[in-house]
C-alpha positions in Angstrom: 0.0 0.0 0.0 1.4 4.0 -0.3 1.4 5.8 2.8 1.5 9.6 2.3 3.0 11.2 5.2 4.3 14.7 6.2 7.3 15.8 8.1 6.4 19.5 10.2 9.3 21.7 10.9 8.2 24.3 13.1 5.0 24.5 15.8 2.9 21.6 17.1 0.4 23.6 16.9 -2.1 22.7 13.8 -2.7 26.6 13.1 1.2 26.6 11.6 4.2 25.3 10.6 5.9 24.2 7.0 4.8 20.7 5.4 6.8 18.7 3.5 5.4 15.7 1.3 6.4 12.6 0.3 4.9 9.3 -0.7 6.5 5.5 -0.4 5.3 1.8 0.5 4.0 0.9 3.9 3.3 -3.1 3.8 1.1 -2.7 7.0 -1.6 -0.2 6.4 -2.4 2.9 4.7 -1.7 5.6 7.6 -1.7 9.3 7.5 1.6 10.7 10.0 2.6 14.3 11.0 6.1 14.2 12.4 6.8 17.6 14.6 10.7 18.4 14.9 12.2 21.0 16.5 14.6 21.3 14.2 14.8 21.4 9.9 14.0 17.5 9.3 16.2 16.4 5.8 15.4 13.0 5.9 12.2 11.7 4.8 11.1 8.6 6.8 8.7 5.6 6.3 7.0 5.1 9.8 5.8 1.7 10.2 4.6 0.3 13.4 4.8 -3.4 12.9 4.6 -6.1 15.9 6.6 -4.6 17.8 5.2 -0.4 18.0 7.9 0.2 21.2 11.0 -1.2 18.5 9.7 0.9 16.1 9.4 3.9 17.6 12.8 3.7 19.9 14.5 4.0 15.6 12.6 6.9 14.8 13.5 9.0 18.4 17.2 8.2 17.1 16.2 10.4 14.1 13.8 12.6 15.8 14.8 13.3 19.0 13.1 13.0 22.7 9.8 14.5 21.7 8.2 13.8 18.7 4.4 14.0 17.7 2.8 11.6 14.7 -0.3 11.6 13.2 -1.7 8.4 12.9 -5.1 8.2 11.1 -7.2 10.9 13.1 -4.8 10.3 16.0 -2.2 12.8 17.1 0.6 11.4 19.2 3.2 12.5 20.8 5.9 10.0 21.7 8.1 10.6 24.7 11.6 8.6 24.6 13.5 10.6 27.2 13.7 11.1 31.3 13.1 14.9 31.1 10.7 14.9 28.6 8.5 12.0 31.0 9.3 14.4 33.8 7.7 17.0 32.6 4.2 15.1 31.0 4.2 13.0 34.2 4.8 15.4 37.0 5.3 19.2 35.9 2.2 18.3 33.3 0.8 15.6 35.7 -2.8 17.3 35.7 -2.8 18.2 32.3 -1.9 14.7 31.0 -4.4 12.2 33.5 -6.4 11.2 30.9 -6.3 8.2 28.9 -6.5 7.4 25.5 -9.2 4.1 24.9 -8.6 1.7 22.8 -11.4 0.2 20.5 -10.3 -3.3 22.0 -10.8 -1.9 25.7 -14.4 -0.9 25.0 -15.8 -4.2 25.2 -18.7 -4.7 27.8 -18.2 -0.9 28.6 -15.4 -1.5 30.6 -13.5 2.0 29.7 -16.2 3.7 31.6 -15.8 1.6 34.9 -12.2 0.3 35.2 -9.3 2.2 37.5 -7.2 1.9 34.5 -8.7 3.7 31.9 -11.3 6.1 33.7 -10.1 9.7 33.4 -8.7 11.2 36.5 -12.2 11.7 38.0 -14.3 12.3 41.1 -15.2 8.2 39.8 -12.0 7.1 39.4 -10.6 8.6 42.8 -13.2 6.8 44.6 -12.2 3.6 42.7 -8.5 3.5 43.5 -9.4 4.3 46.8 -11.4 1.4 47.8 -8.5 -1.0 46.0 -6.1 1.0 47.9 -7.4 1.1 51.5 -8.7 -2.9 51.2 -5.1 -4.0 49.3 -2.3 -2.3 49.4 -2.0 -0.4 52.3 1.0 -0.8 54.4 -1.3 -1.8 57.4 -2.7 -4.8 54.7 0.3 -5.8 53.1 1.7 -5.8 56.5 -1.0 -8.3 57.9 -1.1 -10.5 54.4 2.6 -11.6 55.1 2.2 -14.8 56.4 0.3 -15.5 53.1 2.4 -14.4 50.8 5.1 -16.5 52.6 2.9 -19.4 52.6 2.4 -19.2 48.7 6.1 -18.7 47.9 6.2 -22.3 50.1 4.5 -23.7 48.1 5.9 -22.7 45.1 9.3 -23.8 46.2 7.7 -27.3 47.5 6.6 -27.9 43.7 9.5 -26.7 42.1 11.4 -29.3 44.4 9.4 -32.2 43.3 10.2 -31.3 39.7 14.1 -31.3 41.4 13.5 -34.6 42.4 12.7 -35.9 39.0 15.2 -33.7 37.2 12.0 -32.1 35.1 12.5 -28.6 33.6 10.2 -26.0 35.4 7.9 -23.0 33.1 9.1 -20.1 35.4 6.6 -17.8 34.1 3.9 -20.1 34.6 4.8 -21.4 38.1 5.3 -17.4 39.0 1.6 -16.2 37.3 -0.3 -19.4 39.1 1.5 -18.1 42.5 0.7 -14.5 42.1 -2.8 -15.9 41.3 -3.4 -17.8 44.2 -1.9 -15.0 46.1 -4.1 -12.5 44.5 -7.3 -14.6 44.5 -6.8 -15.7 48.3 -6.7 -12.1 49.0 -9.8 -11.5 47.3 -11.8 -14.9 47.6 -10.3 -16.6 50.1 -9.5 -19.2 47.8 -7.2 -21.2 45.5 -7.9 -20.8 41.9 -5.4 -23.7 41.3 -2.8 -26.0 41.7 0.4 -24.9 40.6 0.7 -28.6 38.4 -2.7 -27.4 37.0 -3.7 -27.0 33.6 -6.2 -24.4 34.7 -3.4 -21.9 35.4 -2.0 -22.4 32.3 -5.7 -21.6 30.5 -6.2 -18.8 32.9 -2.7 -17.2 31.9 -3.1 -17.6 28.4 -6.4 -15.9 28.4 -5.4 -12.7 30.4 -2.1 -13.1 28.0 -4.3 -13.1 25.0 -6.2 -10.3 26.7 -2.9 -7.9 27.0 -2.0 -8.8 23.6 -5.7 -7.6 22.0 -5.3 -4.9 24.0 -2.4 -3.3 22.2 -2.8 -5.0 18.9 -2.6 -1.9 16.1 -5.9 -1.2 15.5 -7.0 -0.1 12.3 -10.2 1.1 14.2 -8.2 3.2 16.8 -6.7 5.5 14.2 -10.0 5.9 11.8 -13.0 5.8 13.9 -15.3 5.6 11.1 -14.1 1.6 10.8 -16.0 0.9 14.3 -18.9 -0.4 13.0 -17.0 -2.7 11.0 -13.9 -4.1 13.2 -12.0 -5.1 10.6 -9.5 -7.2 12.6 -12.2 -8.4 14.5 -10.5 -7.7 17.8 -13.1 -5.9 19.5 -15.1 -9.4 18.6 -12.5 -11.4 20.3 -11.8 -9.2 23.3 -15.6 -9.4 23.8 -15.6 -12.9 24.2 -12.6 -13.3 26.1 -14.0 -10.4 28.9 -17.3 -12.6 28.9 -15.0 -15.9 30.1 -13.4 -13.5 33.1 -17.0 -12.1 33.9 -18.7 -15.2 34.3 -16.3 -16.8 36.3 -16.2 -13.8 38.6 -20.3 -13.9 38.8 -19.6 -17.0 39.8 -17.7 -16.8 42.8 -20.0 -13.6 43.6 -23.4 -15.4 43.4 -21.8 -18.0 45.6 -20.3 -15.5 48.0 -24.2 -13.9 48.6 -26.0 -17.3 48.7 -23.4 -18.5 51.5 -24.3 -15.2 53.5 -28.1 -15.4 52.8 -27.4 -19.6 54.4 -25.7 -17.9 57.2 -28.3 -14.9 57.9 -25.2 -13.0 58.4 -24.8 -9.7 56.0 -21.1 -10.9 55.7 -19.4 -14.0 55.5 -16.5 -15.3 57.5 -13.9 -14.1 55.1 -13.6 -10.5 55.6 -11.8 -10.4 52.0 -11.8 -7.8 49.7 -14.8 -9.3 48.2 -16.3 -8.9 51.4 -14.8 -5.7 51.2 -16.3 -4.0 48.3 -19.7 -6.2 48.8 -20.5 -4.0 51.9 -19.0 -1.2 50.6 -21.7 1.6 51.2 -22.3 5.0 49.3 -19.5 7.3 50.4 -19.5 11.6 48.8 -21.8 10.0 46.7 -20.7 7.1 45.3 -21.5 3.7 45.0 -20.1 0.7 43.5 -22.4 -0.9 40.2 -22.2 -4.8 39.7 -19.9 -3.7 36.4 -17.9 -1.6 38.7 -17.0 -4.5 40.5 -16.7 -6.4 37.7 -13.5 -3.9 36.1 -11.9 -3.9 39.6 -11.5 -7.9 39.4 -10.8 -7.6 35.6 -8.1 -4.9 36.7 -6.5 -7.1 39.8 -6.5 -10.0 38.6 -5.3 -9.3 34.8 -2.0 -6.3 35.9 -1.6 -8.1 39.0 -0.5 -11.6 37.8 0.9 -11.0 34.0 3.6 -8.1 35.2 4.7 -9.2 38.3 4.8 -13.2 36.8 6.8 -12.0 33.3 9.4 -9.6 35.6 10.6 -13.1 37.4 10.8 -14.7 34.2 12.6 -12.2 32.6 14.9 -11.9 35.5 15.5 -15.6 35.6 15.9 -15.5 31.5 19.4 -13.1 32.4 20.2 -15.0 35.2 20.9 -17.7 33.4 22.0 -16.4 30.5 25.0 -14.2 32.7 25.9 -17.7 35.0 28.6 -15.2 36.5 25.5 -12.9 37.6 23.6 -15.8 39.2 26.7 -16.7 41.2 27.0 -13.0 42.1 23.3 -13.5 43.6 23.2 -16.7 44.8 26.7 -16.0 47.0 25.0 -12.7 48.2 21.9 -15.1 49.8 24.2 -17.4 51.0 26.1 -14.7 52.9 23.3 -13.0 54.4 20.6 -16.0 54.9 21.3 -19.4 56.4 21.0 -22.0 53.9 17.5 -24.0 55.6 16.2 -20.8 56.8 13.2 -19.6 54.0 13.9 -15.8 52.9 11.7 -13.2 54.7 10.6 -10.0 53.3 12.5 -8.2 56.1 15.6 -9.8 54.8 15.0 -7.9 51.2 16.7 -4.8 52.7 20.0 -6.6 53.4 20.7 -7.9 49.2 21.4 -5.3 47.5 22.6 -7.5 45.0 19.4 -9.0 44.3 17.7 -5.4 44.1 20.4 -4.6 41.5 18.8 -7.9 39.0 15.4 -6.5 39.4 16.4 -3.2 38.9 18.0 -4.1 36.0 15.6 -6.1 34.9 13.0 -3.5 34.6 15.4 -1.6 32.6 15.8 -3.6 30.2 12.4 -5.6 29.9 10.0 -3.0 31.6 6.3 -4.7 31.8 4.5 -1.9 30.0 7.1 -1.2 27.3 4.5 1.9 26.3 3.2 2.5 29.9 -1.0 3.0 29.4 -1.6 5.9 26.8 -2.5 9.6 28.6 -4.2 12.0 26.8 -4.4 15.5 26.8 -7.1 16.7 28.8 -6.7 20.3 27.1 -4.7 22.4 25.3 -1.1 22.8 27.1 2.6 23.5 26.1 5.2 21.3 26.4 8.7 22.2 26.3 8.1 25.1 23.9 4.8 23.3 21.9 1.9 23.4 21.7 0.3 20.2 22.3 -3.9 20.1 21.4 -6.9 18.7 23.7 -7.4 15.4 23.6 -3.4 14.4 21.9 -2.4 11.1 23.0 1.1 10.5 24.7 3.2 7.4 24.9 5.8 7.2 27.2 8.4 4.5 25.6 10.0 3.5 28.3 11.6 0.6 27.1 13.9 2.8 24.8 14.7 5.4 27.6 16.4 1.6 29.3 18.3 1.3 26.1 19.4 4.6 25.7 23.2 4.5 25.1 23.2 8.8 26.7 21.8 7.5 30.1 22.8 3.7 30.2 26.7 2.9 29.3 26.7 -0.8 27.4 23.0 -0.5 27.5 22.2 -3.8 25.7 24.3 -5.3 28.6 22.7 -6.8 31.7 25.0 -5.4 34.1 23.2 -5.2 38.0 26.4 -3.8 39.2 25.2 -0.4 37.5 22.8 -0.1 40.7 25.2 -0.8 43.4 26.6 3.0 43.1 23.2 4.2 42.7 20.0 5.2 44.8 17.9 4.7 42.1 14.4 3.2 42.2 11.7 2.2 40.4 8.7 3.9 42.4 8.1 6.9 40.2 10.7 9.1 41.1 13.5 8.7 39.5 12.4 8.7 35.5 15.0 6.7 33.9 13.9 4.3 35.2 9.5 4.1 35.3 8.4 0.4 34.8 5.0 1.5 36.7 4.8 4.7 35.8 4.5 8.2 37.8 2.7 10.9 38.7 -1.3 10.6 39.5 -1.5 7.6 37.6 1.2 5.3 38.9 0.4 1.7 39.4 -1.7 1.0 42.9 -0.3 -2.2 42.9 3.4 -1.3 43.0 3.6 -1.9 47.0 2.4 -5.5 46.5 4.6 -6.2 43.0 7.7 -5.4 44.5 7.1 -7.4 47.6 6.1 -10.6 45.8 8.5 -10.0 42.9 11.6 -10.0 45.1 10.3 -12.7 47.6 10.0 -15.2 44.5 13.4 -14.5 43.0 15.0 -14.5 46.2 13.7 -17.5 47.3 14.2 -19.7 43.6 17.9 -18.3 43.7 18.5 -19.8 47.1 16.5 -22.6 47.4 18.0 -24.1 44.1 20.9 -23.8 40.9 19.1 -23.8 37.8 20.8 -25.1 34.0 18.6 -25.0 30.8 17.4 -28.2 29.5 18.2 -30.1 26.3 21.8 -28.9 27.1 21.3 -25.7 25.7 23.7 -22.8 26.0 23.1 -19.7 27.8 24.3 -17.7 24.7 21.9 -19.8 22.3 18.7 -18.6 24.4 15.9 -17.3 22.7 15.1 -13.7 23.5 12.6 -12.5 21.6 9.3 -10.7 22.8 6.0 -10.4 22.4 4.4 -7.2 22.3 1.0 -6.6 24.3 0.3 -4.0 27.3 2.9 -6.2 28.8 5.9 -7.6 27.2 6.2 -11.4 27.3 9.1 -14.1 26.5 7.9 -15.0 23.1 8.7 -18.5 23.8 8.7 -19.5 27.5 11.5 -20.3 30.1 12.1 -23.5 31.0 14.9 -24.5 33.5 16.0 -27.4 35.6 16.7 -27.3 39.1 19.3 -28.4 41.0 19.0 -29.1 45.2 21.7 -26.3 46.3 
């Protein structure tokens, strides 16, 4: 197909500015682009998002700087591929920027207009984030759902060291995303929604991994509206039908939840979970919680709690493995500071700084949300000089700011040691390094992620050595992704492990 595109050398703003022309091939779609450069642009460029948008638009920030704004289809867009340019949209702008951008495929079932994630910075939305806040990740809660989050991690090493036993290679994203899920869903049900041996865990991964995927597929729909009616991809269809699978299982539980409090003539049940929680919830400044409310909040728990924090330990693993000398490096650090039968407490977290280093590191250089969720301009604001208009959508591409060769040396490296010298963290301060975001919008779940993240790696690295089956060689692993709102191992990690 020809793609027509123009290259703008002065003002973001629409009412100015020079155009140049030119016309070439695009193999994925016909697409209409605006490129805005500071400076006099001499190079004409074919933009093509392919399968892999965050790739794609890490080469053109090579030609076009920090700040750049496309137009794609009826969509303006301004891409964001530094720290000080994501400083100023996510904390000097913060206000200005709170909105989202919705995807077609995100539409399904109405769930744009009642999940935490993609509400605009409302009076709704504040009263959202607060109930998932003060019922889940509070200090005070995370404090008092210790013991279970130990227990789950026991398990998970009493599995992995039956597979020890019979020298079987272990799925490390899959082990990792059914224990997140029993942590989550015992946290919210009470309950077990498998067996980590279980082929349910599998299906239930694959469907919130199919999920993320339709949910940042390029959309022909999200860039000319007038296609809705049609969805020519048919992934609105799909995502439709996979949101129905998560909603009737969670009406499930529900309905059984109110019939065993109906049984007991009690208005609550013994549980005091957060279904409990939100169940009694009553009407505070005006707000109350609607069955599809509810509905999101699970969608929105259960689907970023398990796929980032599960994919960060297999990524982790993934370097570990394929840097031997960097495992040692970890695995002589928990043998220093824990005793080798004693199981790894969150307290003891403080006292590796080694281990923080891989995980740091780690999110640089395989960050969940390689695009972070989409803001939009909520009016007409500058930035840095330009004009940016109402209702502009901004990615923050944070997986090239991690590969950036001006703020990373040997950034294609995995090299923890960087973060030895370093006070850097991940919690939306310092902005090189933004795996959850920052500013308003920030991930809730962070103070639970980084808990259950660490307390898994932590306790795989001491509990066990790990090789890679078949005999394969560290330097012969696959490291491909795949591209969704998270970024997966395109194909999965499988390791052996080894009684330490």
């Amino acid at each position: 197909m020809t793609c027509m595109f123009m290259i703008k050398h002065a003002n973001m703003d629409d009412e100015g500015g020079n155009w140049s022309y030119h016309s070439n091939e695009l193999t994925n779609a016909q697409t209409m682009t605006k490129i805005y450069k500071p400076h006099p642009v001499t190079d004409f460029i074919l933009f093509k998002l392919g399968t892999e948008p965050h790739k794609s638009l890490a080469e053109l920030s090579k030609i076009y700087g920090p700040l750049m704004a496309l137009k794609l289809g009826n969509v303006t867009t301004i891409v964001v591929s530094s720290p000080t340019m994501a400083k100023e949209v996510l904390q000097k702008n913060d206000k200005a920027f709170s909105s989202r951008t919705i995807p077609e495929a995100v539409r399904v079932l109405d769930n744009h207009k009642h999940s935490m994630i993609w509400l605009p910075a409302s009076s709704k939305w504040r009263s959202l984030r607060k109930v998932s806040s003060s019922q889940l990740f509070t200090t005070q809660r995370l404090e008092s759902n210790q013991g279970l989050r130990k227990k789950k991690v026991e398990e998970l090493l009493s599995y992995v060291g039956e597979n020890c036993k019979n020298k079987c290679a272990v799925g490390i994203g899959q082990v990792a995303f059914s224990t997140i899920l029993n942590l989550i869903s015992n946290t919210v049900f009470s309950m077990d929604l498998t067996h980590l041996d279980s082929n349910y865990a599998q299906e239930f991964k694959s469907l919130v991994s199919i999920i993320m995927e339709e949910g940042a597929r390029p959309n022909f729909v999200d860039y000319f509206p007038i296609l809705r009616s049609i969805d020519p991809q048919r992934i609105k269809y799909r995502m439709e039908g996979h949101a129905r699978k998560l909603d009737e299982f969670f009406d499930g539980i529900i309905k059984q939840r109110l019939e065993s409090r109906k049984l007991s003539k009690s208005p609550r049940s013994s549980c005091s979970d957060f279904l409990d929680a939100i169940l009694d919830y009553k009407q505070e400044d005006g707000f109350q919680l609607s069955d599809p409310d509810i509905r999101a909040m699970l969608r929105d728990i259960f689907g970023a709690g398990t796929d980032t924090t599960s994919s960060t330990v297999e990524w982790a693993m993934t370097e570990l493995l394929r840097n031997p000398e960097k495992m040692t490096k970890a695995q002589s650090e928990l043998n220093e500071m824990i005793d080798e039968n004693k199981p790894i407490d969150e307290a003891d977290i403080v006292r590796l700084p080694y281990l923080q280093a891989v995980v740091k590191e780690t999110f640089r250089m395989h960050p969940p949300v390689p695009l972070l969720i989409p803001h939009k301009a909520e009016s007409r604001v500058e930035l840095c000089g330009y004009i940016v208009l109402k209702n502009t959508q901004v990615l923050i591409n944070v997986w090239t700011m991690g590969r950036d060769p001006n703020i990373w040396e040997n950034p294609t490296v995995f090299e923890p040691e960087r973060f030895l010298k370093s006070n850097m963290d991940f919690k939306g301060q310092d902005f090189e390094l933004i795996p959850f975001g920052a500013g308003r919008r920030i991930c809730p779940g962070l103070p639970l992620a980084y808990r259950m993240l660490y307390l898994m790696l932590a306790s795989l690295l001491h509990a066990f050595n790990w090789k890679l089956e078949d005999g394969l060689k560290p330097e012969d692993m696959d490291m491909e992704e795949r591209f969704g709102l998270t970024l997966q191992k395109a194909i999965p990690l499988k390791a052996i492990p080894i009684k330490r």
